[in-house]
C-alpha positions, 0 to 999 in steps of 0.5 A, spaced: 070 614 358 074 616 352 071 618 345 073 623 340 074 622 333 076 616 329 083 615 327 085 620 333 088 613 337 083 612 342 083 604 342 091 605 342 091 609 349 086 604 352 091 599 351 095 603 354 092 605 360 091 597 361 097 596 365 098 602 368 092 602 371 088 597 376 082 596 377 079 598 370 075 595 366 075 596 358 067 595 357 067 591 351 061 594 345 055 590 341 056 591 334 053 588 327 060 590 324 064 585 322 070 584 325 077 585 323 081 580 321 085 581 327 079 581 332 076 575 336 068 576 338 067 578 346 075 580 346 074 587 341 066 587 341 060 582 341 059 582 335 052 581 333 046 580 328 042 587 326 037 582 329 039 581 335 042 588 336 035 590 335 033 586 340 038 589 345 035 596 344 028 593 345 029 590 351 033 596 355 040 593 355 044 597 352 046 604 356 047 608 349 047 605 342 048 608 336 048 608 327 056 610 326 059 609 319 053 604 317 054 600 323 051 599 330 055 600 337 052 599 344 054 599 351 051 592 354 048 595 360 049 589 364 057 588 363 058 595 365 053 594 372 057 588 374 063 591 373 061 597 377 058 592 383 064 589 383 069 596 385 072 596 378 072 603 373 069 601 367 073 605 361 069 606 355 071 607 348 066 609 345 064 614 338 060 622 341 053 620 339 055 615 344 057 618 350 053 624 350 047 618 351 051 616 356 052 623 359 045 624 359 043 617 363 050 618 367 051 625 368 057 623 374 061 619 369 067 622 367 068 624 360 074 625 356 075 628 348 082 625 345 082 630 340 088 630 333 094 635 334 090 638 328 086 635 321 091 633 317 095 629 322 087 626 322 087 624 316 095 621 315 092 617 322 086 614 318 090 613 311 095 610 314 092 605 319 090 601 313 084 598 316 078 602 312 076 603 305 078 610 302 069 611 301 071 610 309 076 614 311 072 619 306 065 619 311 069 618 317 074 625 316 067 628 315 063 626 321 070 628 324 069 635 323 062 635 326 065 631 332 070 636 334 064 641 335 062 637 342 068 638 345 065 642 350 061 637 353 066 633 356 069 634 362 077 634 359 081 634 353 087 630 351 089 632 345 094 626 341 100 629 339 105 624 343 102 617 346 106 617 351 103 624 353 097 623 352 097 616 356 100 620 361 095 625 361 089 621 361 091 616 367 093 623 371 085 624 370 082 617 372 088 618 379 085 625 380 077 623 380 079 616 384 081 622 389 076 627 388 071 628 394 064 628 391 
């Protein structure tokens, strides 16, 4: 599982990580959001009603969910099991209060925090992605500080200072653990 703060290039080493790896599986999330003019529903995210997502969580589907930014996320339990069944790794991408869910539910993950070479390269990734409002990228830089905190609860950090680097970092982990003996 990746996470980190938003704007620190989780999605972009994700993809990354797409060809140079086999045998992964990206986890596709639940959202009430509304896609992007780019995204296509059950390619970036199910994209669902407040209603349905609701249902989700009242029905245990969900691994973890969370409220990020006025919007619900989850992880649909089923996609991630069968996936797993299957023999596949199941990469996450998903926000902190996310994964510490699923840290809590599923301890033997492994658990990766991509953080920003510092702040204000943070901010210039956020203003410069051109895909927020500027009331958005104020409330996503303040929830980033308070995300920074939980660094320490994952098993690795990758810090993004050069996507090369660290899509390599982070593929050297997911070979090291594929290698680990429990």
């Amino acid at each position: 599982m990746i996470s980190g703060p938003s704007g620190v290039g989780k999605g972009t080493i994700r993809n990354a990580l797409l060809p140079r790896v086999d045998n992964l599986q990206v986890s596709i999330s639940a959202t009430t959001r509304k896609p992007r003019s780019n995204e296509v529903n059950a390619r970036e995210y199910f994209f669902v009603s407040e209603d349905e997502f609701r249902e989700l969580i009242a029905e245990d589907k969900l691994i973890e969910w969370a409220c990020v930014y006025s919007n619900l996320y989850g992880t649909p339990r089923d996609f991630v099991m069968k996936s797993l069944e299957k023999g596949l790794d199941v990469l996450l991408e998903i926000d902190i209060q996310g994964a510490m869910q699923v840290k809590e539910k599923m301890p033997e993950g492994v658990f990766i925090f991509i953080a920003p070479p510092s702040i204000d390269e943070l901010i210039e990734r956020l203003c410069n992605r051109g895909q927020d409002s500027q009331e958005s990228i104020e409330a996503r830089f303040a929830a980033s500080q308070k995300e920074m905190s939980y660094m320490k609860e994952y098993d690795y950090v990758v810090v993004n200072d050069n996507l090369a680097d660290a899509v390599k970092k982070t593929e050297s982990i997911i070979i090291a653990e594929r290698c680990k003996i429990n």
